[in-house]
LOTI-303415 format. One line per field, with one value per residue: residue in three letters; x, y, z of N, C-alpha, C in turn. Coordinates in Angstrom, 1 decimal, m for minus. Layout:
N
aa	c(ALA,...) $
nxx	c(X,...) $
nyy	c(Y,...) $
nzz	c(Z,...) $
caxx	c(X,...) $
cayy	c(Y,...) $
cazz	c(Z,...) $
cxx	c(X,...) $
cyy	c(Y,...) $
czz	c(Z,...) $
END
This chain:
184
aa	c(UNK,UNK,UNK,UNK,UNK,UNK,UNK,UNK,UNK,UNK,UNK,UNK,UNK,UNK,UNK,UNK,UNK,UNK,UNK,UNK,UNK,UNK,UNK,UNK,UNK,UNK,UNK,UNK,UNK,UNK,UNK,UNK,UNK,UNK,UNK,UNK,UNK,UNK,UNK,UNK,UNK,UNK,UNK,UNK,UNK,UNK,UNK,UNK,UNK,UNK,UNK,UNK,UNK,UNK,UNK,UNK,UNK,UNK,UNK,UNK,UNK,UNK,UNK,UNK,UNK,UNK,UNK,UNK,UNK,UNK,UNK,UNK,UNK,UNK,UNK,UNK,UNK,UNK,UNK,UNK,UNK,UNK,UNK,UNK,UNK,UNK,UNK,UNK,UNK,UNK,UNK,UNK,UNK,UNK,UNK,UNK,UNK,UNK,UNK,UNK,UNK,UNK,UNK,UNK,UNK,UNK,UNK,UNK,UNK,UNK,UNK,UNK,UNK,UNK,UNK,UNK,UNK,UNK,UNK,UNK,UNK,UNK,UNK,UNK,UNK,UNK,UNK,UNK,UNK,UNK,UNK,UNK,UNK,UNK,UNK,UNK,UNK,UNK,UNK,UNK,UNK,UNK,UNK,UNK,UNK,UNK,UNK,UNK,UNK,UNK,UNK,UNK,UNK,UNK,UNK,UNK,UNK,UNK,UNK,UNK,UNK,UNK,UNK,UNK,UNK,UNK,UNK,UNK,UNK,UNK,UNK,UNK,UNK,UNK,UNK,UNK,UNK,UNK,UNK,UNK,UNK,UNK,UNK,UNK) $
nxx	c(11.0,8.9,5.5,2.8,m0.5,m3.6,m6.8,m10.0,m10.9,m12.7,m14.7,m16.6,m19.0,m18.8,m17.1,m15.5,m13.8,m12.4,m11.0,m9.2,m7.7,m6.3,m5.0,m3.1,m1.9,m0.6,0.9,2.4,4.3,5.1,7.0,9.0,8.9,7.9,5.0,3.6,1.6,m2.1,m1.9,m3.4,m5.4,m7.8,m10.8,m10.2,m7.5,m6.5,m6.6,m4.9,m2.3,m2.1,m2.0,0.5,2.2,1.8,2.8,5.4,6.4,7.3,6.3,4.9,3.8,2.0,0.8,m1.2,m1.1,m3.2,m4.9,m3.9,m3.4,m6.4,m5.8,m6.2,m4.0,m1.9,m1.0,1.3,3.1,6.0,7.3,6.0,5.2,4.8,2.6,1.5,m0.5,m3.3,m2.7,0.4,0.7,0.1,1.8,4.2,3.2,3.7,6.0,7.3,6.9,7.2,5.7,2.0,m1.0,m4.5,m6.6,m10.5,m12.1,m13.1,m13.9,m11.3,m9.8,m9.6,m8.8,m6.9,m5.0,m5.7,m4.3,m1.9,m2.2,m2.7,m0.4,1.7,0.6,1.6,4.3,5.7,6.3,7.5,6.0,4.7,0.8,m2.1,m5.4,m7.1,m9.4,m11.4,m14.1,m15.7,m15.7,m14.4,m15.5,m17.3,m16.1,m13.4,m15.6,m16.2,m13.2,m13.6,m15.5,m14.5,m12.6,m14.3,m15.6,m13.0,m11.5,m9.5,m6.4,m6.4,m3.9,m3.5,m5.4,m4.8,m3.3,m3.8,m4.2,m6.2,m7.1,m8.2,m7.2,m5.2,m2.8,m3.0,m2.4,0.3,1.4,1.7,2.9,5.4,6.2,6.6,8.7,10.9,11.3,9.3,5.8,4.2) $
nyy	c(m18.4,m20.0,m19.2,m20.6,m19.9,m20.4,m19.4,m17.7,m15.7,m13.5,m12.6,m14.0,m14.3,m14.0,m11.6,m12.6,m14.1,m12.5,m11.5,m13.1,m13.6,m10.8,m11.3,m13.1,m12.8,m10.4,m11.8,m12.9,m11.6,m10.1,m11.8,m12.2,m14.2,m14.9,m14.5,m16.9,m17.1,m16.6,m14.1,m12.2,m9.2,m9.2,m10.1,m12.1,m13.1,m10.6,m9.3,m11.2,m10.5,m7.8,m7.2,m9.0,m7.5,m4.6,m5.3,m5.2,m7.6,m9.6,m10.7,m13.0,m13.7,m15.7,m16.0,m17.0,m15.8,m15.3,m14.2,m11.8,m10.5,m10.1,m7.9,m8.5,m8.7,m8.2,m4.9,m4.1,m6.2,m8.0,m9.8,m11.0,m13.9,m15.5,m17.4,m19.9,m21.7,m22.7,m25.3,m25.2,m23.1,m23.7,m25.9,m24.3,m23.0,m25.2,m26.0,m23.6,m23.3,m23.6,m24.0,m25.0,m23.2,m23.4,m21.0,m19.7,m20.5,m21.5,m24.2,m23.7,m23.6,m25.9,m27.4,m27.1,m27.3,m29.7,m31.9,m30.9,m32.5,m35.3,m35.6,m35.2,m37.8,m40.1,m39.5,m37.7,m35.5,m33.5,m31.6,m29.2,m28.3,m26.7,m26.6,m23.7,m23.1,m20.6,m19.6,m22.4,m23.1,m25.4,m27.0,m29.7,m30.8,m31.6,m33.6,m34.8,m36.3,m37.8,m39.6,m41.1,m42.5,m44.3,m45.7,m47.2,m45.4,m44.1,m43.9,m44.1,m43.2,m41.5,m39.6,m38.2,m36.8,m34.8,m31.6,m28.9,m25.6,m23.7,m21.0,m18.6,m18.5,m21.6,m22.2,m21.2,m22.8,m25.0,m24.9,m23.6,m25.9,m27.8,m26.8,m27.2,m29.7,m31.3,m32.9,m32.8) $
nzz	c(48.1,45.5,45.5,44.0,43.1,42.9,41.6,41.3,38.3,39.0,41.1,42.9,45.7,47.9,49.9,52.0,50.3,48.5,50.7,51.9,49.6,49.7,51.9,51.7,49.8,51.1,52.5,51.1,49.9,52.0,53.5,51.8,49.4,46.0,44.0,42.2,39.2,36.9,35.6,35.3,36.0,36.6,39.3,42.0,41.3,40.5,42.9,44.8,43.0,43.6,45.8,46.9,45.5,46.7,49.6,49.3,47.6,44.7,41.6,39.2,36.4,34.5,31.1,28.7,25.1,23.6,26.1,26.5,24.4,24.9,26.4,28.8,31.3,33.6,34.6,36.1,37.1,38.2,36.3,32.8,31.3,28.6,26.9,24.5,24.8,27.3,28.7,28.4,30.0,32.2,33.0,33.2,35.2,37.1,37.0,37.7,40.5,44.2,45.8,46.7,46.7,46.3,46.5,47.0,44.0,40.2,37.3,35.9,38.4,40.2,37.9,38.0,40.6,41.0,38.6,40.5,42.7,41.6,40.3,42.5,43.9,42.3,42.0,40.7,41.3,44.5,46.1,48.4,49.5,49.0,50.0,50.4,52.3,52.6,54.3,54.1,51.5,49.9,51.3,50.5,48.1,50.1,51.4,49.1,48.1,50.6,50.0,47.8,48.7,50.5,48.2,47.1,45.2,46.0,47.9,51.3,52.2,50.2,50.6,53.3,52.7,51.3,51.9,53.9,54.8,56.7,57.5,57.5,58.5,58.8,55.9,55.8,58.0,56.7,54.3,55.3,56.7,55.0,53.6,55.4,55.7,56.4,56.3,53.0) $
caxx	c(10.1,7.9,4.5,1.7,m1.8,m4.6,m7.9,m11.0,m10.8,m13.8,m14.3,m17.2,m20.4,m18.4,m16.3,m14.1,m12.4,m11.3,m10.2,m8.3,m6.7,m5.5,m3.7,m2.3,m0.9,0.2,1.9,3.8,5.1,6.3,7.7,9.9,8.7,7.4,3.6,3.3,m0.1,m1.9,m0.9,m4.3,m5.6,m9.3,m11.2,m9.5,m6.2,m6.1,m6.3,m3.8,m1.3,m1.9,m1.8,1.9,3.1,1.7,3.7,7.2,6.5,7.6,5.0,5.8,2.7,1.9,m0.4,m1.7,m0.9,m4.7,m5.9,m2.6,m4.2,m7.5,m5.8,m6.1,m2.5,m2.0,0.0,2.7,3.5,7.4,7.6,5.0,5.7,3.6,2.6,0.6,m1.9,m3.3,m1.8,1.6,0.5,m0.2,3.2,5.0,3.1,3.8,7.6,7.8,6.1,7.7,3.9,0.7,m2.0,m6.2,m8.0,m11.9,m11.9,m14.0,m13.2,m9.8,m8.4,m10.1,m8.2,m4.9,m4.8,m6.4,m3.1,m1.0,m2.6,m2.0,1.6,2.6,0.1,2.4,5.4,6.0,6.2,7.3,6.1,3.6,m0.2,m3.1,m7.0,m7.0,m11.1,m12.6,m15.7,m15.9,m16.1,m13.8,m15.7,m18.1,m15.0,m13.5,m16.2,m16.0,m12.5,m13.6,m16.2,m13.7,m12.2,m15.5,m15.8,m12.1,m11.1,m8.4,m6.5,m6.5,m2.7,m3.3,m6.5,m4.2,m2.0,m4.4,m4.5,m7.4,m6.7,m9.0,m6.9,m3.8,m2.1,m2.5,m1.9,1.6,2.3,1.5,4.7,6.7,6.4,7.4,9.9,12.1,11.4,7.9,4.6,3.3) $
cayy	c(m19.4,m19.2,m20.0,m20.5,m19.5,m20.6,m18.7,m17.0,m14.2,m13.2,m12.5,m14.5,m13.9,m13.3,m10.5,m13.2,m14.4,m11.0,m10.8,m13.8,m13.5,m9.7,m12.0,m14.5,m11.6,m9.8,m12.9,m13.8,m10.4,m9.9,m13.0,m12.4,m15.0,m14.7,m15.1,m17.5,m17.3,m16.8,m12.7,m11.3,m8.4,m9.3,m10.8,m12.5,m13.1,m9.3,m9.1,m11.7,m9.9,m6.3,m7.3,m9.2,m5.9,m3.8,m5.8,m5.4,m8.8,m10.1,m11.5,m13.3,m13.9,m16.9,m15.6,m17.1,m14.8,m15.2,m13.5,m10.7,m10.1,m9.0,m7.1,m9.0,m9.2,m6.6,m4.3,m3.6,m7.2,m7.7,m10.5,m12.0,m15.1,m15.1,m18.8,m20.1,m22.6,m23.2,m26.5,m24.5,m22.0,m24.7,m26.2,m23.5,m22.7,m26.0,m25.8,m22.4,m22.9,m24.0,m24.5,m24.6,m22.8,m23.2,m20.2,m20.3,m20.6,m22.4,m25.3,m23.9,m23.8,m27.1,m28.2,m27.0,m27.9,m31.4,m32.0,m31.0,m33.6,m36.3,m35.7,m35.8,m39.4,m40.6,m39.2,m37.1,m33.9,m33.3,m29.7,m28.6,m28.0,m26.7,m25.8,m22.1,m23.0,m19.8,m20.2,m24.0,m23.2,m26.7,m28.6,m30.6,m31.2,m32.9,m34.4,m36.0,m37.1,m39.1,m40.7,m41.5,m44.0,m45.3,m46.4,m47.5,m45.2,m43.3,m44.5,m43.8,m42.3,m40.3,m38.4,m38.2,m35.6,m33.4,m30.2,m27.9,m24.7,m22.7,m20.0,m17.9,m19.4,m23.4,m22.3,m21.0,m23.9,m26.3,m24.6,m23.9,m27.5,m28.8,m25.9,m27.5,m31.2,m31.9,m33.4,m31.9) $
cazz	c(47.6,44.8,45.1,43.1,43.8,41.7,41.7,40.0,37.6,39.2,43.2,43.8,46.0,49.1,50.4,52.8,49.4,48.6,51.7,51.9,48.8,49.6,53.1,51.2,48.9,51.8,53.3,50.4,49.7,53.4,53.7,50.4,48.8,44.7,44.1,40.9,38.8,35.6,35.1,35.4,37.0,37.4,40.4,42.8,40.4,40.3,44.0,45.1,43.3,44.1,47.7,46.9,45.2,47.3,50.6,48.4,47.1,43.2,41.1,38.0,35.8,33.2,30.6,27.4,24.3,23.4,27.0,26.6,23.0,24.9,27.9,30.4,31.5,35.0,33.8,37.2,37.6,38.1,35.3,32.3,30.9,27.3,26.7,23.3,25.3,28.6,28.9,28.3,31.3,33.9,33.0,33.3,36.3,37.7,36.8,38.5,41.7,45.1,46.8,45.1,47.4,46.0,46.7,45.6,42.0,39.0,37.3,35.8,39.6,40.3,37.1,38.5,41.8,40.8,38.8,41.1,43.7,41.0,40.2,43.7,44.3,41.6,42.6,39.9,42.2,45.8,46.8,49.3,48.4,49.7,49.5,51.4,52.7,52.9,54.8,53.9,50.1,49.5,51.9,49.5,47.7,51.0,51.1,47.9,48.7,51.4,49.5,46.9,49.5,50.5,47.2,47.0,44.4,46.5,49.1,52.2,52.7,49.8,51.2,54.1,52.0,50.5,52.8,53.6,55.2,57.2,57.8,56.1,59.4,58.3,54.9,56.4,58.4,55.7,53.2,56.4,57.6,53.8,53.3,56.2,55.3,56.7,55.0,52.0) $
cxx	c(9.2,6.7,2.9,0.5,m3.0,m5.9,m8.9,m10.4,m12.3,m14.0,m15.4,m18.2,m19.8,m17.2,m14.8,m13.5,m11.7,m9.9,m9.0,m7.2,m5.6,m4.3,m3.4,m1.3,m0.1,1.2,3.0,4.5,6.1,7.3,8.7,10.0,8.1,5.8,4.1,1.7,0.1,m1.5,m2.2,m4.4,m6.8,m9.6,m9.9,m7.6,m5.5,m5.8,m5.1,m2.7,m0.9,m1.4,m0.2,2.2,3.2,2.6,4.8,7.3,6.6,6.5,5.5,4.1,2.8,0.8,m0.6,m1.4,m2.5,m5.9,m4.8,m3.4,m5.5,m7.3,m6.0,m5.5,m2.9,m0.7,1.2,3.2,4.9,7.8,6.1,5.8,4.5,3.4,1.8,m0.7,m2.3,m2.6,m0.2,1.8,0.6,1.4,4.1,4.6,3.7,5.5,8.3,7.3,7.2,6.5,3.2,m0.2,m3.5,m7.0,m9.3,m11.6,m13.3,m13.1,m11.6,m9.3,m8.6,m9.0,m6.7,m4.5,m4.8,m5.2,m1.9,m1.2,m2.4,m0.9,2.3,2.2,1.3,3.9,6.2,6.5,6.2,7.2,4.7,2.2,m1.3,m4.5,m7.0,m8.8,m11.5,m14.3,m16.4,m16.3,m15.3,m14.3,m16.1,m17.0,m14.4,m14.0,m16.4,m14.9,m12.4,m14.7,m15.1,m12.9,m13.3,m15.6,m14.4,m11.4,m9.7,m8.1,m6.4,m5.4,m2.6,m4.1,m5.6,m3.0,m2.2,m4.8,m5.7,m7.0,m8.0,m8.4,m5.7,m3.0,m1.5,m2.3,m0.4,2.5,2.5,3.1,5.5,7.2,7.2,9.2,11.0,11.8,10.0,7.5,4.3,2.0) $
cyy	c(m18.8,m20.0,m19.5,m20.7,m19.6,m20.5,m18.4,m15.7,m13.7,m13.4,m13.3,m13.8,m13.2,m12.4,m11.5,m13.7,m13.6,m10.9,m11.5,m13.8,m12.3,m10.5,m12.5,m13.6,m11.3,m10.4,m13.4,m12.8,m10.3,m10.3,m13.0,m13.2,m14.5,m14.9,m15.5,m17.4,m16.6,m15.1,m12.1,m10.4,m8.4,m10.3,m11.1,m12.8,m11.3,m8.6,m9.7,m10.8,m8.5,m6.3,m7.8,m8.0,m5.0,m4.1,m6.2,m6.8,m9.3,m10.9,m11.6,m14.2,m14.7,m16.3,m16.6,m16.1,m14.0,m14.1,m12.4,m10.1,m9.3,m8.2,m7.7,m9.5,m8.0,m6.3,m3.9,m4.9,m7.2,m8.6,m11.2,m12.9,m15.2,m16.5,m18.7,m21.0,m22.3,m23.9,m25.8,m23.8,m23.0,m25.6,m25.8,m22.9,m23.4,m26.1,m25.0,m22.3,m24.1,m24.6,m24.2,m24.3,m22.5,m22.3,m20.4,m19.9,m21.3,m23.4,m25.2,m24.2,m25.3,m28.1,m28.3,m27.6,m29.8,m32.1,m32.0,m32.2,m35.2,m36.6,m35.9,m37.1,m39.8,m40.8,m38.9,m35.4,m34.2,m32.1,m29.7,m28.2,m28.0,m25.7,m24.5,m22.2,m22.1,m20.4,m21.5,m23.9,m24.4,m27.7,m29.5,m31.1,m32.2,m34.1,m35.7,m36.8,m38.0,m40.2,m41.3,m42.6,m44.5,m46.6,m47.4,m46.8,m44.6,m44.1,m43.8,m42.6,m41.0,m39.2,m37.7,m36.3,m34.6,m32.3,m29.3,m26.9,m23.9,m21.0,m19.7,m18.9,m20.4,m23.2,m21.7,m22.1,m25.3,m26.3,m24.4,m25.2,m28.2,m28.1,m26.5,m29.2,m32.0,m32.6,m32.5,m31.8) $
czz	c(46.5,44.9,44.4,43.2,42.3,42.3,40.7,39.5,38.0,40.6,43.4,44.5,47.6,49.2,51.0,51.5,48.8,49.9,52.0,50.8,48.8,50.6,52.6,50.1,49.7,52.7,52.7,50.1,51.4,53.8,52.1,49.5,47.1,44.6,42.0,40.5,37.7,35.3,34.8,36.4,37.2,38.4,41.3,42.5,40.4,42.3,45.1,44.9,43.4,45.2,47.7,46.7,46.3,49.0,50.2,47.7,45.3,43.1,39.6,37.5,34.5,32.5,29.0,26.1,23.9,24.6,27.0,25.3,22.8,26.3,28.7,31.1,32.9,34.9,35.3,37.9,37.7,36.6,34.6,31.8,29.8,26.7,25.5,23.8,26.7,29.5,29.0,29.7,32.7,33.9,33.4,34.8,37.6,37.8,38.1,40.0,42.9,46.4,45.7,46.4,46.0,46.2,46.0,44.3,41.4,39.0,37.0,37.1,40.1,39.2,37.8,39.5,41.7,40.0,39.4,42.2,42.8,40.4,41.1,44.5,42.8,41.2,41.5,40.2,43.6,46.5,47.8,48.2,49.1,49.6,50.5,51.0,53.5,53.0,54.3,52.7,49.5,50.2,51.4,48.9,48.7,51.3,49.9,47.9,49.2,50.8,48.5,47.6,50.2,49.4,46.7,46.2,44.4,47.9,50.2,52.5,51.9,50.4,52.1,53.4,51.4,51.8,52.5,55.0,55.6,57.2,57.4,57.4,59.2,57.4,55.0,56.5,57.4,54.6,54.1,56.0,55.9,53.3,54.5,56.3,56.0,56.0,54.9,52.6) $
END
């Protein structure tokens, strides 16, 4: 499986999203699976896929030419992929991914993820997909979700299908369970 992991290029204020990102590295390497993402080696981007490599795991990197142009590609990845936009990168990300896992991020992972949750309410995409909530850093976000059907803006079934993951575990069972014909 290949999946695709969208994060900060920058670790953040806490330690547990390092840490999480090195298990979610070391889970997808074990498990023989590919880690998809953008092809950096800083922050948390840089740590996902040291931790794949480092647990025999393939890593296939989407980069911009523009962020390759200033180094900031991680140079022992198994494959880059050298795009001309952003827009091009999340494409190609979204092409090549078989799950989409949210580690904490900014707004790019916010952007990504947030796509991928309207391509599959529209049914433009059926893959697995889920917020990996280190120490309740997506809660406020849930939160907002559920106001979003307060207000009527979302419906109910969709809320219903956006995943939040406390632990590498539920972010397991979540691509298991789709990987053998579950819900996303």
């Amino acid at each position: 499986m290949h999946i695709t992991v969208y994060c900060g290029s920058v670790f953040g204020n806490r330690e547990a999203y390092r840490d999480a990102a090195a298990q979610l590295g070391k889970w997808i390497g074990e498990n023989g699976h590919w880690l998809v993402y953008g092809g950096s080696e800083s922050g948390l981007m840089g740590v996902v896929a040291d931790s794949t490599l480092d647990a025999g795991g393939k890593v296939l990197g989407i980069e911009p030419k523009f962020f390759l142009d200033e180094g900031l590609d991680h140079p022992r990845i198994t494959e880059l992929i050298a795009v001309q936009t952003m827009a091009e990168r999340k494409a190609c990300m979204i092409e090549r991914g078989d799950a989409f896992v949210a580690l904490p991020g900014g707004t790019g992972t916010l952007e990504e993820i947030s796509e991928i949750i309207s391509l599959c309410r529209i049914g433009q995409l059926d893959k697995p997909y889920v917020f990996f909530n280190i120490e309740g850093y997506y809660d406020t976000l849930r939160v907002f979700f559920e106001e979003m059907v307060r207000e009527g803006m979302l419906e109910p079934a969709s809320l219903r299908q956006i995943r939040f993951a406390d632990t590498l575990e539920e972010v397991a069972r979540v691509i298991s369970a789709a990987q053998q014909g579950g819900e996303n």
